[in-house]
SETI-770839 format. One record per residue (C-alpha): chain; residue in three letters; residue number from 1; x, y, z. Coordinates in pm, 1 decimal. Layout:
  koldren  kolke  dose         X         Y         Z
        A    ALA   NUM         X         Y         Z
...
***
This chain:
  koldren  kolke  dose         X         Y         Z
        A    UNK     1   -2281.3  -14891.8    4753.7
        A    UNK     2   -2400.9  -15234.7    4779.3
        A    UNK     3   -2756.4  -15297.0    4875.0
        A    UNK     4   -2900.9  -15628.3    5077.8
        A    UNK     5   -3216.5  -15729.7    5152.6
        A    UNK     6   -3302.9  -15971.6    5405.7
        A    UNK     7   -3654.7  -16113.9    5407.9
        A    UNK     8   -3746.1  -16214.9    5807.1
        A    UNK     9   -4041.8  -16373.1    5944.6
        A    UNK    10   -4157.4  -16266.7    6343.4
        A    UNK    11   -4484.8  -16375.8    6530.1
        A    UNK    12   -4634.4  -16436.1    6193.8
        A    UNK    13   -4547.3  -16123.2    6019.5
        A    UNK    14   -4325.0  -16095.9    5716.1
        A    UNK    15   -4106.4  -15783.9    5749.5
        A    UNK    16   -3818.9  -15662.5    5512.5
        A    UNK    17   -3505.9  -15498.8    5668.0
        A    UNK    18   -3268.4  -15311.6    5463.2
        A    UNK    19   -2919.3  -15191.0    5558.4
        A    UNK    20   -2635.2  -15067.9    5353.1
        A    UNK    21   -2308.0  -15171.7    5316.3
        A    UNK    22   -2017.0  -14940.3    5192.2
        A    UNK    23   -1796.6  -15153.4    4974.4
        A    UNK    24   -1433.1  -15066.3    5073.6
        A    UNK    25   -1157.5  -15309.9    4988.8
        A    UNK    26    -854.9  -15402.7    5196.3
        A    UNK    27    -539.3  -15217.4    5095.2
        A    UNK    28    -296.5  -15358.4    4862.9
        A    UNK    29      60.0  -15338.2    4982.6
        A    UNK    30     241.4  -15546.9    4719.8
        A    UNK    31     321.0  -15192.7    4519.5
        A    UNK    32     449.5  -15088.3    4863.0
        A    UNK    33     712.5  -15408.6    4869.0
        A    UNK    34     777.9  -15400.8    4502.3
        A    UNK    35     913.5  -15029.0    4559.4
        A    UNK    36    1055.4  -15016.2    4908.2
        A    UNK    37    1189.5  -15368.3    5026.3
        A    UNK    38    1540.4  -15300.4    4863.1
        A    UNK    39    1581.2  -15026.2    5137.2
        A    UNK    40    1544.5  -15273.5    5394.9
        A    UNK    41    1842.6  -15471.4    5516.4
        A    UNK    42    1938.6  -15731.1    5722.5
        A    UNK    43    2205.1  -15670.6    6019.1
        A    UNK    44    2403.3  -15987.9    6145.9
        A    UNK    45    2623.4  -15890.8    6488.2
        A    UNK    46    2891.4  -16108.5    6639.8
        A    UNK    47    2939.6  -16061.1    7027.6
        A    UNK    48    3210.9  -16190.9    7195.6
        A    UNK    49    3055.1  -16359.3    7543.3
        A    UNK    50    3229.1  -16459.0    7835.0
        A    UNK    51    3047.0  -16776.2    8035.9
        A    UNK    52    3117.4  -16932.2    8403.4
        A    UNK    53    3184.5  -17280.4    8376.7
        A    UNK    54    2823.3  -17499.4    8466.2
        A    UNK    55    2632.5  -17143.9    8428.1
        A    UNK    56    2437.1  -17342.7    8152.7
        A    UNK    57    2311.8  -17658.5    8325.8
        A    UNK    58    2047.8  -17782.0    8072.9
        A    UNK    59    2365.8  -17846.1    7855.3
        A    UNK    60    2426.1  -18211.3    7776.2
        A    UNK    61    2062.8  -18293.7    7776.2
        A    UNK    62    1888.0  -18526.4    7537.7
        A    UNK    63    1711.2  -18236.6    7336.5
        A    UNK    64    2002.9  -17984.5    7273.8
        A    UNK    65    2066.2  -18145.6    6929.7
        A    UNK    66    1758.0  -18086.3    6812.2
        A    UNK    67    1737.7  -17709.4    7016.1
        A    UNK    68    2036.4  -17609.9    6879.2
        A    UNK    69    1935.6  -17701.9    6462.7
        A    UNK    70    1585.0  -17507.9    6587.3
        A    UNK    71    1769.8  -17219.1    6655.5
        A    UNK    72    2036.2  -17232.0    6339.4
        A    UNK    73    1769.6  -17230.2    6114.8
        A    UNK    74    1578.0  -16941.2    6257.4
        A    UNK    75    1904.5  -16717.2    6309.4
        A    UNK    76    1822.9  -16729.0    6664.4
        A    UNK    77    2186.8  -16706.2    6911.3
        A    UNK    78    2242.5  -17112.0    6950.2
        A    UNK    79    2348.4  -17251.0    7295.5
        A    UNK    80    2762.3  -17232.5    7294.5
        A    UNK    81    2941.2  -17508.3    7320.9
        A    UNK    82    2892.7  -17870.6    7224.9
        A    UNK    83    2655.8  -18068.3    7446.0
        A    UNK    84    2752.4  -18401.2    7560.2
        A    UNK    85    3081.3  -18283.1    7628.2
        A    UNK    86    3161.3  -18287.6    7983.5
        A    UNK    87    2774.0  -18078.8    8007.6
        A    UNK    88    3026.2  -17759.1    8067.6
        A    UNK    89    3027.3  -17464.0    7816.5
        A    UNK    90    3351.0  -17312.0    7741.3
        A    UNK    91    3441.0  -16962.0    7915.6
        A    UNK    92    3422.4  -16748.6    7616.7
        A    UNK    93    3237.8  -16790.0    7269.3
        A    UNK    94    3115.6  -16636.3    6994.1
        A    UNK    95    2723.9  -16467.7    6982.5
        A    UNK    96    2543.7  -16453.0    6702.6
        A    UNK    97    2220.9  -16241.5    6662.6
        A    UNK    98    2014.5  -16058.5    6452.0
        A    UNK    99    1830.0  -15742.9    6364.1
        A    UNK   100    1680.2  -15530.6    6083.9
        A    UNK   101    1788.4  -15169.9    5947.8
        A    UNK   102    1668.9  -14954.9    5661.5
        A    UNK   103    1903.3  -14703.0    5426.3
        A    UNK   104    1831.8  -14310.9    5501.0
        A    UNK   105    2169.7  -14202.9    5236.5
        A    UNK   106    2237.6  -14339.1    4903.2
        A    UNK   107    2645.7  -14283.8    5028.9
        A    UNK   108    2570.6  -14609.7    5272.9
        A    UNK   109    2399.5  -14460.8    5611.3
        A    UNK   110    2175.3  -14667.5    5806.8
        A    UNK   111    1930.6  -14660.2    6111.8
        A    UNK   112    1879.5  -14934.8    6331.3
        A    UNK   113    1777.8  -14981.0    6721.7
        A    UNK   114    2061.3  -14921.3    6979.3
        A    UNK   115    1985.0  -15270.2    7133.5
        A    UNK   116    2081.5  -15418.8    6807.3
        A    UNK   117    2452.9  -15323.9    6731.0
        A    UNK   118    2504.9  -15308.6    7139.2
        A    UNK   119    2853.7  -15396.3    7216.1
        A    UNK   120    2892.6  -15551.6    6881.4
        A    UNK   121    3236.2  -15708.6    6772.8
        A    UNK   122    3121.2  -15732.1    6422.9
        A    UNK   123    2816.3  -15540.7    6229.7
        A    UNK   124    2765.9  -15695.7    5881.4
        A    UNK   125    2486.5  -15550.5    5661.5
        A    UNK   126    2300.7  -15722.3    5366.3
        A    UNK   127    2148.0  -15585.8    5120.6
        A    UNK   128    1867.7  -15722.4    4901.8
        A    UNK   129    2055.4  -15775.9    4638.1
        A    UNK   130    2239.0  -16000.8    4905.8
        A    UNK   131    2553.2  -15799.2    4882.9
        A    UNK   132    2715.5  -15779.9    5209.8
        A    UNK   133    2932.3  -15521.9    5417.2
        A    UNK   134    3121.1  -15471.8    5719.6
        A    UNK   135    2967.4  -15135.1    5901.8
        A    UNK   136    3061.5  -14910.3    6123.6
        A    UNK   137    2914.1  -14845.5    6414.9
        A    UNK   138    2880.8  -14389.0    6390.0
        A    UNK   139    2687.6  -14382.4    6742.1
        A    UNK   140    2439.4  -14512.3    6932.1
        A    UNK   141    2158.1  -14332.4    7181.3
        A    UNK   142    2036.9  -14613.6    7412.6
        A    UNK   143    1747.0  -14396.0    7590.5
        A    UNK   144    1615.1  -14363.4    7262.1
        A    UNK   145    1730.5  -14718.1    7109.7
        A    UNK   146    1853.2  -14533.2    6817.3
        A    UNK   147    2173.3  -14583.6    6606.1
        A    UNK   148    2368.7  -14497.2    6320.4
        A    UNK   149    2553.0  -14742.5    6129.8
        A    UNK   150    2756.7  -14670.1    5769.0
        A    UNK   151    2869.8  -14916.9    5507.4
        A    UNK   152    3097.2  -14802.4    5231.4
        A    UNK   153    2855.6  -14822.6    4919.3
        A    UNK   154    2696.1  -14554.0    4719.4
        A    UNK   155    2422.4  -14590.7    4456.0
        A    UNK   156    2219.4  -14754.9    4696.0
        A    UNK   157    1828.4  -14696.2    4703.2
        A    UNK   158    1701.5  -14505.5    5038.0
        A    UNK   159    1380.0  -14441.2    5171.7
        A    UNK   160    1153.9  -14157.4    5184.7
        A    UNK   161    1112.9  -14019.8    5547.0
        A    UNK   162     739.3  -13929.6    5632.6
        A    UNK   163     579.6  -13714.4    5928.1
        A    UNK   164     436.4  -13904.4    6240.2
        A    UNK   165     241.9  -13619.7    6342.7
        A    UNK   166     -16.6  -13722.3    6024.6
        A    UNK   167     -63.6  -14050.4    6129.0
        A    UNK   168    -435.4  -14122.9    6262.2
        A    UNK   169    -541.9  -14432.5    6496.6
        A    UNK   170    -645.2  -14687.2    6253.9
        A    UNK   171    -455.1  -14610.9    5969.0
        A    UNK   172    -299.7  -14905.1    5796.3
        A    UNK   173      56.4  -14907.8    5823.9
        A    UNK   174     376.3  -15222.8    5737.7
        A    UNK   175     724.0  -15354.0    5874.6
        A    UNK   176     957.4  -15504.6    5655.9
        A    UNK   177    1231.9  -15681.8    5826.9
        A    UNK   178    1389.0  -16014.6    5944.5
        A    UNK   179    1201.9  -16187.7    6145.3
        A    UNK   180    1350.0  -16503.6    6285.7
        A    UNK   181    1621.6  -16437.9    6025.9
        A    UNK   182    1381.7  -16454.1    5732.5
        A    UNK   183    1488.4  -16139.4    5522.8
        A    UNK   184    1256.7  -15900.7    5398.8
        A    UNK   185     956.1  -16047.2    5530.3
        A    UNK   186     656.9  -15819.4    5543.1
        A    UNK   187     372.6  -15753.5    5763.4
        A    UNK   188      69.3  -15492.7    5822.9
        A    UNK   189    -157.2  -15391.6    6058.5
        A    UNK   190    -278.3  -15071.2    6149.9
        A    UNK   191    -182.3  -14734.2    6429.6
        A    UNK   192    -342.7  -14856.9    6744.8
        A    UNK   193    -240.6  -14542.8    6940.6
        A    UNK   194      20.8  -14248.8    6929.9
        A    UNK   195     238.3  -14072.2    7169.5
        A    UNK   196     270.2  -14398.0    7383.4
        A    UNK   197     463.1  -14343.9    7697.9
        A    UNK   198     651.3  -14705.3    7863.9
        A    UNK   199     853.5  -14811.0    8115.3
        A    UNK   200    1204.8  -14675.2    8173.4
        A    UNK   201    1166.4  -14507.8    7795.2
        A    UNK   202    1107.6  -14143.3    7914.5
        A    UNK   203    1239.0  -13948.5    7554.9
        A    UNK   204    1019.1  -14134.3    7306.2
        A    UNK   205     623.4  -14096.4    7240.7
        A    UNK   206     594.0  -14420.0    7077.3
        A    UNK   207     410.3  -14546.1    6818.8
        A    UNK   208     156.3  -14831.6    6896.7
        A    UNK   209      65.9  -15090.0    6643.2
        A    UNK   210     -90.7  -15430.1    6576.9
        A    UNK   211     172.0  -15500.7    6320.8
        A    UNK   212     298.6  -15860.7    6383.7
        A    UNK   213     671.6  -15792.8    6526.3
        A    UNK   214     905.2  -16066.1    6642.1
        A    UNK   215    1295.1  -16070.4    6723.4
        A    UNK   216    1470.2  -16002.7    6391.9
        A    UNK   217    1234.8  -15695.6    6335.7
        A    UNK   218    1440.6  -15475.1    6544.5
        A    UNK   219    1574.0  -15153.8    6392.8
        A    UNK   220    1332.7  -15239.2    6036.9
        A    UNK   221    1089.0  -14985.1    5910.6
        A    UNK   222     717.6  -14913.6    5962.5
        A    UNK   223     599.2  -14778.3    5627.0
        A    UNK   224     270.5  -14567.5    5577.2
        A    UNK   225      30.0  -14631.1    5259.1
        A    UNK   226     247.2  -14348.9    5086.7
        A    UNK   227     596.1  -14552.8    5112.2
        A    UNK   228     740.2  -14334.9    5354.6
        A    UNK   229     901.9  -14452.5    5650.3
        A    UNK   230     710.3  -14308.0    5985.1
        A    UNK   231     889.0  -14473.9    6269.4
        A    UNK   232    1162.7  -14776.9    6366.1
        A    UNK   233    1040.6  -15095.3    6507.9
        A    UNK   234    1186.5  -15141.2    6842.4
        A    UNK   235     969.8  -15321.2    7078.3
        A    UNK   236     695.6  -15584.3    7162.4
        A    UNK   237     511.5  -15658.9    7418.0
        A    UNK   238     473.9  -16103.6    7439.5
        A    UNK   239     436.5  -16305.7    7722.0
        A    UNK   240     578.9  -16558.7    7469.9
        A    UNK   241     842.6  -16376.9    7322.6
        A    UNK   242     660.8  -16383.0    6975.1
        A    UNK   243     385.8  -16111.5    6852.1
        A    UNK   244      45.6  -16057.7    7015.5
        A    UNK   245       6.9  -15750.6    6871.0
        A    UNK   246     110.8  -15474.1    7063.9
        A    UNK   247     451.1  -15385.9    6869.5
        A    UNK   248     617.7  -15001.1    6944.7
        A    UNK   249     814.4  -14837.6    6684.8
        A    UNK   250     993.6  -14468.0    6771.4
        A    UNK   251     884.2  -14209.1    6515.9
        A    UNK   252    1114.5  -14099.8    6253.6
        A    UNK   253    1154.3  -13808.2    6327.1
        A    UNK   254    1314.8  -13836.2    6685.4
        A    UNK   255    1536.8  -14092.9    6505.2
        A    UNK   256    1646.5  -13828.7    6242.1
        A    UNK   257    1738.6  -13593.6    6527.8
        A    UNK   258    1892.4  -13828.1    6707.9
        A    UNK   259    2071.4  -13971.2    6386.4
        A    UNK   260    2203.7  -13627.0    6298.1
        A    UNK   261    2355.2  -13574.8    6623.6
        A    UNK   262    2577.6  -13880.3    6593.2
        A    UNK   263    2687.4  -13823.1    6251.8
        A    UNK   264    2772.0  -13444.4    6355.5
        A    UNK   265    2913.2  -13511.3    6707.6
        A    UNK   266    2891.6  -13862.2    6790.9
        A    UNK   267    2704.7  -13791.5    7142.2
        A    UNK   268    2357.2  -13647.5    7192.9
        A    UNK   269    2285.0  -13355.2    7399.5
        A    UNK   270    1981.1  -13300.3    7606.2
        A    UNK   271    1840.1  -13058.9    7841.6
        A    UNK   272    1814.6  -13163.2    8266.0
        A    UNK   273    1633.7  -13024.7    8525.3
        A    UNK   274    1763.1  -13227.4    8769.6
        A    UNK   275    1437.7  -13446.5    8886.2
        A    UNK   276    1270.0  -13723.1    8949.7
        A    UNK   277     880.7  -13729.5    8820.1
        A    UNK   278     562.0  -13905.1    8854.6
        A    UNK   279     226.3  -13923.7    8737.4
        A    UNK   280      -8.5  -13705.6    8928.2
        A    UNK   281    -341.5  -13967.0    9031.9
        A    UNK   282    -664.0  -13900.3    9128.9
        A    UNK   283    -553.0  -14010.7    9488.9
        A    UNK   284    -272.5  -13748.7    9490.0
        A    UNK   285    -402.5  -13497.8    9356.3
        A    UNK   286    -655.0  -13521.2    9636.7
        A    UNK   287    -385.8  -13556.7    9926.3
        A    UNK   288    -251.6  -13194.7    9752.2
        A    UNK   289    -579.3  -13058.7    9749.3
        A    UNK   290    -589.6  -13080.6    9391.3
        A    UNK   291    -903.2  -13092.2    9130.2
        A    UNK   292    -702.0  -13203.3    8850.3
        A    UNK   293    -454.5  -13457.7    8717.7
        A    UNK   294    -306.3  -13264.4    8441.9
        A    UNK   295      72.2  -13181.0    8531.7
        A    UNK   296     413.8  -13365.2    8591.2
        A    UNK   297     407.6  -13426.7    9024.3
        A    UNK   298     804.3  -13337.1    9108.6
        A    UNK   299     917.8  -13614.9    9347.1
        A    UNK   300    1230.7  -13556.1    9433.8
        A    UNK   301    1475.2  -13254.7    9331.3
        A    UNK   302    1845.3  -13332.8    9289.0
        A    UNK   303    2027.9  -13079.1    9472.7
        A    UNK   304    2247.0  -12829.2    9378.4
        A    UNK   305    2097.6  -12931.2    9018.6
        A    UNK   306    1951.7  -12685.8    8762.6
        A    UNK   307    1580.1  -12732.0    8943.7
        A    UNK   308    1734.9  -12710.6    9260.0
        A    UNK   309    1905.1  -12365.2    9144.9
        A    UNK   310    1591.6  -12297.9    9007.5
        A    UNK   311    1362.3  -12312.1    9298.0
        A    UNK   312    1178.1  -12637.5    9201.1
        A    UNK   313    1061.3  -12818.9    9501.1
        A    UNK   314     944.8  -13131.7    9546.3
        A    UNK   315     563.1  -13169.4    9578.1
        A    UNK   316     511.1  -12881.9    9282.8
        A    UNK   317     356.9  -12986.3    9003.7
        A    UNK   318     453.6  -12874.5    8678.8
        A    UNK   319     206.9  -12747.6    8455.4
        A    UNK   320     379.4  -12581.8    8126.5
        A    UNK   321     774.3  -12592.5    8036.0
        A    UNK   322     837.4  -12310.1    7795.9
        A    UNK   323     498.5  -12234.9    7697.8
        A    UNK   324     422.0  -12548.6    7635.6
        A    UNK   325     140.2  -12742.3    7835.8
        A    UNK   326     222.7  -13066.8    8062.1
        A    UNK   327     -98.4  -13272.6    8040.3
        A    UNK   328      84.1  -13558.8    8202.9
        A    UNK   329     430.8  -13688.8    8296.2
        A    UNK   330     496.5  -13820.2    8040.6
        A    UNK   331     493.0  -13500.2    7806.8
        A    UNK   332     802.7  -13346.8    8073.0
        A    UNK   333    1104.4  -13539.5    7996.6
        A    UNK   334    1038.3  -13482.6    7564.4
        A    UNK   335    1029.0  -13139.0    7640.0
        A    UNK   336    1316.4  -13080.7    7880.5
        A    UNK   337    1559.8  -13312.4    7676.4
        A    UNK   338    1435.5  -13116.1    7433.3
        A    UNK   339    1601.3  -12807.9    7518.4
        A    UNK   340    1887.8  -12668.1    7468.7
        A    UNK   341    2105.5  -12682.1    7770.2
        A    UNK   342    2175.9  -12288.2    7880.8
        A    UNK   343    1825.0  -12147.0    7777.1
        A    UNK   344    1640.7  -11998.9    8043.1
        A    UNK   345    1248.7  -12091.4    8089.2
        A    UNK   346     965.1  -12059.6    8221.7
        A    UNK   347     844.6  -12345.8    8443.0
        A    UNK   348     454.8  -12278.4    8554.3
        A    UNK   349     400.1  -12495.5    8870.1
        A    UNK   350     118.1  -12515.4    9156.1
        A    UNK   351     242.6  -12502.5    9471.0
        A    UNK   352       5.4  -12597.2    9746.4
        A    UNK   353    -272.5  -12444.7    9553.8
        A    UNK   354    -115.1  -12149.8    9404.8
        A    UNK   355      39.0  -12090.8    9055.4
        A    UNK   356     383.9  -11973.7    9049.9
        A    UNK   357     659.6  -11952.4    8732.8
        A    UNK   358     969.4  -12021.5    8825.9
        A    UNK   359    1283.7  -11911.3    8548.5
        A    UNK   360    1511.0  -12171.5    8509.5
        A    UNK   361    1802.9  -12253.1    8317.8
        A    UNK   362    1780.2  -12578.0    8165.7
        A    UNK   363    2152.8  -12801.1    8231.2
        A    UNK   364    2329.9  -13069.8    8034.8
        A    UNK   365    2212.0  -13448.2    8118.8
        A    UNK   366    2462.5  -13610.0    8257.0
        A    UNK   367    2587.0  -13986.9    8092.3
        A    UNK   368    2615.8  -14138.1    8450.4
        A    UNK   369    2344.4  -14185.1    8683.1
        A    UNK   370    2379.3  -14107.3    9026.3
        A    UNK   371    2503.0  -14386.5    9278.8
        A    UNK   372    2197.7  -14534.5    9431.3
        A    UNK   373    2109.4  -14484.8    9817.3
        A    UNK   374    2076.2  -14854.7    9945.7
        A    UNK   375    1855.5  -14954.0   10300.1
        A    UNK   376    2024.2  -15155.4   10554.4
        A    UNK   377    1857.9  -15467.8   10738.0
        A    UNK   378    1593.0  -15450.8   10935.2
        A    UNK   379    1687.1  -15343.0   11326.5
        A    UNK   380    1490.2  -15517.2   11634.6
        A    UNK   381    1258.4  -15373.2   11856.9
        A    UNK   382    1056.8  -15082.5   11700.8
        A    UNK   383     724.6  -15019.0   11656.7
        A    UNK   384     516.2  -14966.4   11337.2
        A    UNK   385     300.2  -14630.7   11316.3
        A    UNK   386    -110.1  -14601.0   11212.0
        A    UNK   387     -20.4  -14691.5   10863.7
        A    UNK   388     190.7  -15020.5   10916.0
        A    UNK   389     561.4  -14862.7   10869.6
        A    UNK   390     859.3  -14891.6   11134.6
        A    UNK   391    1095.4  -14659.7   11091.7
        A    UNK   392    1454.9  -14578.4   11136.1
        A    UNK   393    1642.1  -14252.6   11112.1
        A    UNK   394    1935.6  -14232.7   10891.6
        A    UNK   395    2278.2  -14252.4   11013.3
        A    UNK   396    2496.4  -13992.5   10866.6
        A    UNK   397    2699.6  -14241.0   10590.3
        A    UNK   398    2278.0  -14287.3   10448.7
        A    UNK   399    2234.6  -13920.2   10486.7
        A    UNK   400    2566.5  -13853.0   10285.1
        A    UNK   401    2455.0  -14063.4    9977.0
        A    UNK   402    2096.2  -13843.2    9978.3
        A    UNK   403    2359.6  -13557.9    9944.0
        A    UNK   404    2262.0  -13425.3   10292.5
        A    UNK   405    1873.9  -13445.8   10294.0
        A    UNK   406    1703.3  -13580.3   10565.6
        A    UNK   407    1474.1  -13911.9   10566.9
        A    UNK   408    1373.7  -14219.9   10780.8
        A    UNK   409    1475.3  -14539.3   10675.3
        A    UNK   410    1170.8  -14827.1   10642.0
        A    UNK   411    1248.0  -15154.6   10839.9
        A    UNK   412     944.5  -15306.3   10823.3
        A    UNK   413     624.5  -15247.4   10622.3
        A    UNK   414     248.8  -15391.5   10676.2
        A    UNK   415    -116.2  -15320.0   10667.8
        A    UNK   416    -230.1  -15006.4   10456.2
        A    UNK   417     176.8  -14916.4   10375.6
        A    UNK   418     278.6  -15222.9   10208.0
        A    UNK   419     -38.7  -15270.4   10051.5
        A    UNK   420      52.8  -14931.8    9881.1
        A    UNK   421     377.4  -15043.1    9782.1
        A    UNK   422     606.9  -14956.9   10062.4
        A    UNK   423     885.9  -15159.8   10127.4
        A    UNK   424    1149.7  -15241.9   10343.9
        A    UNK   425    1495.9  -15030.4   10243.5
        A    UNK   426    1277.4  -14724.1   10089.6
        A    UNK   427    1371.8  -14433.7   10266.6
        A    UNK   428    1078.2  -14165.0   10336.7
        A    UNK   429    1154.1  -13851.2   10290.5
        A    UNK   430     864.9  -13645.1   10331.8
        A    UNK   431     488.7  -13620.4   10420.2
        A    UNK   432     227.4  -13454.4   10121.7
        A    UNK   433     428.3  -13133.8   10078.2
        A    UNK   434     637.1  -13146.6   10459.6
        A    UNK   435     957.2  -13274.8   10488.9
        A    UNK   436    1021.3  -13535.9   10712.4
        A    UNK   437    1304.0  -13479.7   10986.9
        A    UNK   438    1242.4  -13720.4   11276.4
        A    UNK   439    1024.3  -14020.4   11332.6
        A    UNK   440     831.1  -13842.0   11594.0
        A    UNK   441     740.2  -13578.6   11360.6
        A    UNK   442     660.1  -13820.4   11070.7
        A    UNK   443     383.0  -14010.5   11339.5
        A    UNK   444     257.8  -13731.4   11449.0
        A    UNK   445     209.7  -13621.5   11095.9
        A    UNK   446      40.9  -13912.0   11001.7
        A    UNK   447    -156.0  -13903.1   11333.9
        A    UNK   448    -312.1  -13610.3   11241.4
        A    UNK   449    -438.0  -13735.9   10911.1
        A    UNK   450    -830.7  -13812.6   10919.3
        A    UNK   451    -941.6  -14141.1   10878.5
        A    UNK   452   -1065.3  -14209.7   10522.4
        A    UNK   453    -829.7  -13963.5   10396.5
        A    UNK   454    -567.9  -14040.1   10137.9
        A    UNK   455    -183.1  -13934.1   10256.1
        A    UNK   456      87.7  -13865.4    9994.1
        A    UNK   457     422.1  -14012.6   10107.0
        A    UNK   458     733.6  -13935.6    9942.9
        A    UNK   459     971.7  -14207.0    9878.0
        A    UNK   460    1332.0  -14286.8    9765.6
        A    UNK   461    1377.6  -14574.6    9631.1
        A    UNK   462    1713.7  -14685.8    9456.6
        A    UNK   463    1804.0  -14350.8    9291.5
        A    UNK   464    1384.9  -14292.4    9195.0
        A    UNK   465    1183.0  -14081.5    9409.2
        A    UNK   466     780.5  -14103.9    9435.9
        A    UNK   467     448.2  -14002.4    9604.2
        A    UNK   468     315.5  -14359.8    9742.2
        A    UNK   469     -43.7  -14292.4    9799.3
        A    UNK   470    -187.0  -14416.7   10120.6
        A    UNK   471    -536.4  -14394.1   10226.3
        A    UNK   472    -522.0  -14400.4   10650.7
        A    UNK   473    -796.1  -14619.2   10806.7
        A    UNK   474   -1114.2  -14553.4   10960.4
***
């Protein structure tokens, strides 16, 4: 405990404050890189790329020289070709890129992120003791970025997986990759949050640090204090494309389940409902007559799918999934994939204000995606309704792709709709919890809504459904 003593002089008087200080001193990771940076390695990948003559029009101008050194020495992918020829780019050349990886079996197994070995021609692994390899490519899980690579090697050091669920906000944790293409590079930081839901990444609570991350970290390890490996760096978010320290890594142990599914099978397997979700806000859960915000808000229900089968509607929330409590949407889709697919649950929801459990059985998700449901141009002459949208109902070819339902095409949105979000080629399909099967109806709905009130419409949109709230105007 260090002790300090600072003499200050006020109005005249002649005070003495004292404070404490508790002397704490920064951790020291080089024990941590001594011990651990030989299970780090460096993953070069060869694309083959196929380019439309005069797609690249800055080629051929003064600077590409110079651009193209810049991005040789940084292992960045160079611009093909060779400017000041002609300024075209030949129709098919070679990619180069890199990533990072890190050694989970002495016999030559590696982790890396999906996004890395992607449609690779050629995966070639170095090691620290700058021995290189050819791998093969075991599997890859792109919803998770996860994949499997294997070199033939043995002897080779490997790392010591950890448990994410220990980690606390504001505990120091390091990446060791290849940034830029400069191996074995190290950097620290500390947890800034757990469980992290993004964009479009439904299957993975991520891990959020302040760990400087750039491109070449992909698919390297985040280390704790201890050594052990807690979670893969995968992604940053950069206006600039370099670090400004928000960095996501996927915790190690979804990547070990993930990893020992494609070493076992090749393919993952994960439970489906059969649904499209979304967050549950204050606004909605007001439109539903709601108190809360805790639960998954089902927007759309696929049919003849497991929900479906099920008796999942759209408009229920969900609550719990097999005893296990929904707080938000983002807590559904870990769950359900989850699963195994054949297991019957129990699916708590609240339906219009009352709490009902539903026993489903949980189905296999599919590898495709379902063909999306596009709007056609806007048609003359109709009117918009209270909340600025002018409808159209569906001919039966739309109806077809929505696999029968019914719903009113959007040819024009203004006023309190498009300031919500609405936009022309959404289709509506439905009103808080009615179903919409006319324009008429759909007006007088919305007619009927008081002024000041917030209105839940449901919305397909591409092959996503949603609850657009709208408040109606006094």
């Amino acid at each position: 405990m260090i002790k300090n003593w600072i003499s200050a002089v006020a109005f005249g008087l002649i005070s003495t404050v004292h404070f404490n200080v508790n002397a704490q001193s920064l951790p020291d990771f080089t024990e941590l890189a001594e011990k651990h940076g030989a299970e780090v390695v460096n993953i070069s990948v060869t694309q083959s790329v196929h380019v439309d003559a005069g797609a690249m029009p800055f080629l051929g101008m003064p600077d590409d020289e110079q651009m193209q050194e810049f991005f040789k020495r940084f292992g960045i992918p160079g611009i093909p070709g060779n400017p000041g020829q002609n300024g075209a780019p030949p129709s098919d050349y070679k990619s180069q890129s890199l990533g990072s990886g890190f050694i989970i079996s002495s016999d030559g197994y590696i982790l890396t992120n999906a996004h890395v070995v992607n449609e690779a021609d050629e995966v070639i692994v170095k090691l620290y003791d700058k021995r290189e390899f050819k791998a093969k490519i075991i599997g890859a899980d792109k919803r998770t970025d996860v994949a499997l690579v294997k070199i033939e090697a043995t002897g080779l050091p490997r790392v010591t997986v950890g448990e994410p669920s220990k980690l606390k906000v504001g505990e120091w944790v390091a990446a060791i990759g290849s940034p830029f293409g400069l191996e074995n590079t190290m950097t620290a930081g500390i947890v800034s949050a757990k469980g992290r839901a993004l964009p479009q990444e439904n299957f993975v609570p991520f891990i959020q640090t302040d760990v400087a991350i750039n491109p070449g970290n992909s698919g390297g390890p985040l280390f704790n204090l201890a050594g052990e490996v807690v979670g893969i760096n995968s992604q940053i978010y950069s206006r600039s494309g370099g670090s400004m320290g928000l960095s996501f890594a996927i915790p190690i142990d979804v990547a070990i389940d993930i990893s020992n599914q494609l070493k076992s099978s090749g393919k993952i397997t994960r439970g489906w409902l059969g649904i499209s979700i979304q967050e549950l806000t204050k606004e909605l859960a007001e439109s539903f007559g709601m108190k809360s915000t805790a639960g998954a808000l089902v927007a759309g229900v696929e049919k003849n799918g497991p929900a479906d089968k099920g008796g999942l509607e759209a408009g229920d929330v969900i609550t719990k999934f097999d005893g296990k409590s929904i707080a938000n949407s983002a807590d559904l889709p870990r769950v359900v994939g989850a699963s195994k697919p054949g297991k019957i649950v129990a699916v708590e929801v609240l339906r219009k204000g009352n709490i009902k459990i539903l026993n489903i059985g949980v189905g296999e998700m599919p590898s495709e995606s379902a063909e999306a449901v596009q709007g056609n141009k806007p048609a003359p002459k109709a009117e918009a309704n209270k909340i600025g949208l002018t409808l159209k109902e569906l001919t039966p070819q739309q109806k077809k792709k929505l696999g029968g339902k019914h719903g009113l095409l959007v040819i024009d949105s203004t006023g309190a709709a498009a300031q919500a979000g609405i936009r022309r080629g959404d289709v509506i399909l439905g009103l808080n919890n009615s179903e919409t099967q006319s324009v008429e109806q759909f007006n007088k709905q919305i007619n009927s809504v008081a002024a000041g009130k917030v209105a839940a419409v449901l919305v397909q949109r591409g092959e996503n459904t949603l609850y657009v709230p709208i408040k109606v105007a006094k």
